[in-house]
SETI-676353 format. One record per residue (C-alpha): residue number from 1; residue in three letters; y, z, x. Coordinates in steps of 0.001 Angstrom, whole numbers, plus 524288, in hexadecimal, padded with zeros to 5 digits. Layout:
<bapas>
<bapa num="NUM" residu="ALA" Y="Y" Z="Z" X="X"/>
...
</bapas>
This chain:
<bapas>
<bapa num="1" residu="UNK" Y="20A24" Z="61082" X="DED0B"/>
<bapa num="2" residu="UNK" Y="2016B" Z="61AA1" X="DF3DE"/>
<bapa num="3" residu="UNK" Y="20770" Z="62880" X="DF364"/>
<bapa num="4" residu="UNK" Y="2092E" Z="62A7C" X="E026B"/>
<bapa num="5" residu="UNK" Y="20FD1" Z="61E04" X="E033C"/>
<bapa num="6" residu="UNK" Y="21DF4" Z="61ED6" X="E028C"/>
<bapa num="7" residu="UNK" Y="2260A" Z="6134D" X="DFAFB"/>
<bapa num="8" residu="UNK" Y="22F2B" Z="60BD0" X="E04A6"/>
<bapa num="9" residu="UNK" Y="23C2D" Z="60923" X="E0340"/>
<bapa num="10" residu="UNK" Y="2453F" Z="5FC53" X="E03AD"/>
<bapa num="11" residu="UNK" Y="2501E" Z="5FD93" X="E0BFF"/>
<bapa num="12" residu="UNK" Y="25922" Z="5FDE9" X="E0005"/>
<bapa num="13" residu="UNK" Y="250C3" Z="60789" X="DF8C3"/>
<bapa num="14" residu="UNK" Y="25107" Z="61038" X="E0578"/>
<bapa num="15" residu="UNK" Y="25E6B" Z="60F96" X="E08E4"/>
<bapa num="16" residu="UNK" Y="26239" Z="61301" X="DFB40"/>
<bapa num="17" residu="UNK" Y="25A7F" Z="62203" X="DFD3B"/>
<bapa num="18" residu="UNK" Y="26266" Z="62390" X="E0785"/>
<bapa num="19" residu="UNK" Y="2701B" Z="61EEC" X="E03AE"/>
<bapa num="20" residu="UNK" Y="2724B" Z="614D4" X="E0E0D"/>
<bapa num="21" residu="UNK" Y="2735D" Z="605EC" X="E0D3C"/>
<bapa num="22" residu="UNK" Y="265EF" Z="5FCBC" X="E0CBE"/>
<bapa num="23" residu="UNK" Y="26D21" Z="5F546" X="E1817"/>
<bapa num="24" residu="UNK" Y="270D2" Z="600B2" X="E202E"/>
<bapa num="25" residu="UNK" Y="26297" Z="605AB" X="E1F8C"/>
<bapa num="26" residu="UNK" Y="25D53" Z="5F837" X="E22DC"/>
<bapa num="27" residu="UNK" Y="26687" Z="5F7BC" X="E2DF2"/>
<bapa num="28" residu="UNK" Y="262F5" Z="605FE" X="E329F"/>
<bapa num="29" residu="UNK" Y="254BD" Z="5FF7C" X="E325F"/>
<bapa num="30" residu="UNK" Y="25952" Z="5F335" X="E38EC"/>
<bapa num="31" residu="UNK" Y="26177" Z="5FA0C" X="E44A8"/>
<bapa num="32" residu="UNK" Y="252A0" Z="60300" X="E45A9"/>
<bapa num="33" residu="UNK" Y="25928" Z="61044" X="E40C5"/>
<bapa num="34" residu="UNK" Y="24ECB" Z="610FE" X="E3636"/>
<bapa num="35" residu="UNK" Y="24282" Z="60B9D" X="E3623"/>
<bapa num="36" residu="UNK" Y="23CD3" Z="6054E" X="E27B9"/>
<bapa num="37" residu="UNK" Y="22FB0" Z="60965" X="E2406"/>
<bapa num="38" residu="UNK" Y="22C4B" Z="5FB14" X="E203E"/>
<bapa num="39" residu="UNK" Y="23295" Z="5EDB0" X="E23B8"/>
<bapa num="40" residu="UNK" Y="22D5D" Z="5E371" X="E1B72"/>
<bapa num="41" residu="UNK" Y="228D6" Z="5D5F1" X="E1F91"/>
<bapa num="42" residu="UNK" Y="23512" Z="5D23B" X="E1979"/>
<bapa num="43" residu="UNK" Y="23EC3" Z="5DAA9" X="E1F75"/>
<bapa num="44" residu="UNK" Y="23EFA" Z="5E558" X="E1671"/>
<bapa num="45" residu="UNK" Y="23F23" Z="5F324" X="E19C5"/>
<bapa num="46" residu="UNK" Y="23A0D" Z="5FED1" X="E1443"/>
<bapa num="47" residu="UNK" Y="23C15" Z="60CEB" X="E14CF"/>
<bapa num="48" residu="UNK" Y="23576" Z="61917" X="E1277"/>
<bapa num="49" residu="UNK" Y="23CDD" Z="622A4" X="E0D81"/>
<bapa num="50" residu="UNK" Y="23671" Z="62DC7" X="E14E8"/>
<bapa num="51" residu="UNK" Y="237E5" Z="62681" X="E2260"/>
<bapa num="52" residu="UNK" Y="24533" Z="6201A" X="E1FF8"/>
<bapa num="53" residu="UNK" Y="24995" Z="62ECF" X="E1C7B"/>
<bapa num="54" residu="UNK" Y="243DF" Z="63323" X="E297D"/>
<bapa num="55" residu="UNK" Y="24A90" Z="627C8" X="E317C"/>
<bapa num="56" residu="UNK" Y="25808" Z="62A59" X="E28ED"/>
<bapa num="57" residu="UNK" Y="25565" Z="63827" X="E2E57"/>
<bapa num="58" residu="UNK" Y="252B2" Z="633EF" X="E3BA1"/>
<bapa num="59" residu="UNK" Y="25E24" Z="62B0F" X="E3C60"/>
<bapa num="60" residu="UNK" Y="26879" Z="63548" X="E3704"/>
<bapa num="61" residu="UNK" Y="263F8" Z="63F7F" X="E4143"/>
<bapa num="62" residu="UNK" Y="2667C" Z="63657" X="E4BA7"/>
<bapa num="63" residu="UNK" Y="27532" Z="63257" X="E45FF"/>
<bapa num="64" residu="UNK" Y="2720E" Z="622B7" X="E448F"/>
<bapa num="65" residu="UNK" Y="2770C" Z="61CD5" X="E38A8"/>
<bapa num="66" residu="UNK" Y="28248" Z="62402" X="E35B7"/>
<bapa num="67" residu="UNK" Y="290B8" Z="61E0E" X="E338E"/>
</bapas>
């Protein structure tokens, strides 16, 4: 892998860094709160970890998510 290419994330792989379900990060994709970097021909998503922290960023500022 090229060195300005970042490695992408699976959902579980991505939800683990930040402590939170794979399903509730999936659904946060599904419901458009967060946008995945990738969605695979099969359905699979993938994250970057710099953007996903952005959007996690993004979506705590605005107050969505929380319980």
């Amino acid at each position: 892998m090229a060195e300005d290419q970042e490695e992408l994330l699976t959902t579980a792989q991505a939800a683990k860094v930040f402590g939170i379900n794979r399903t509730t990060l999936g659904r946060y994709a599904r419901d458009g709160l967060l946008k995945p970097t990738v969605v695979l021909p099969s359905g699979h998503l993938r994250w970057s970890l710099e953007d996903l922290r952005r959007q996690m960023q993004a979506l705590r500022e605005r107050g969505a998510g929380e319980t």
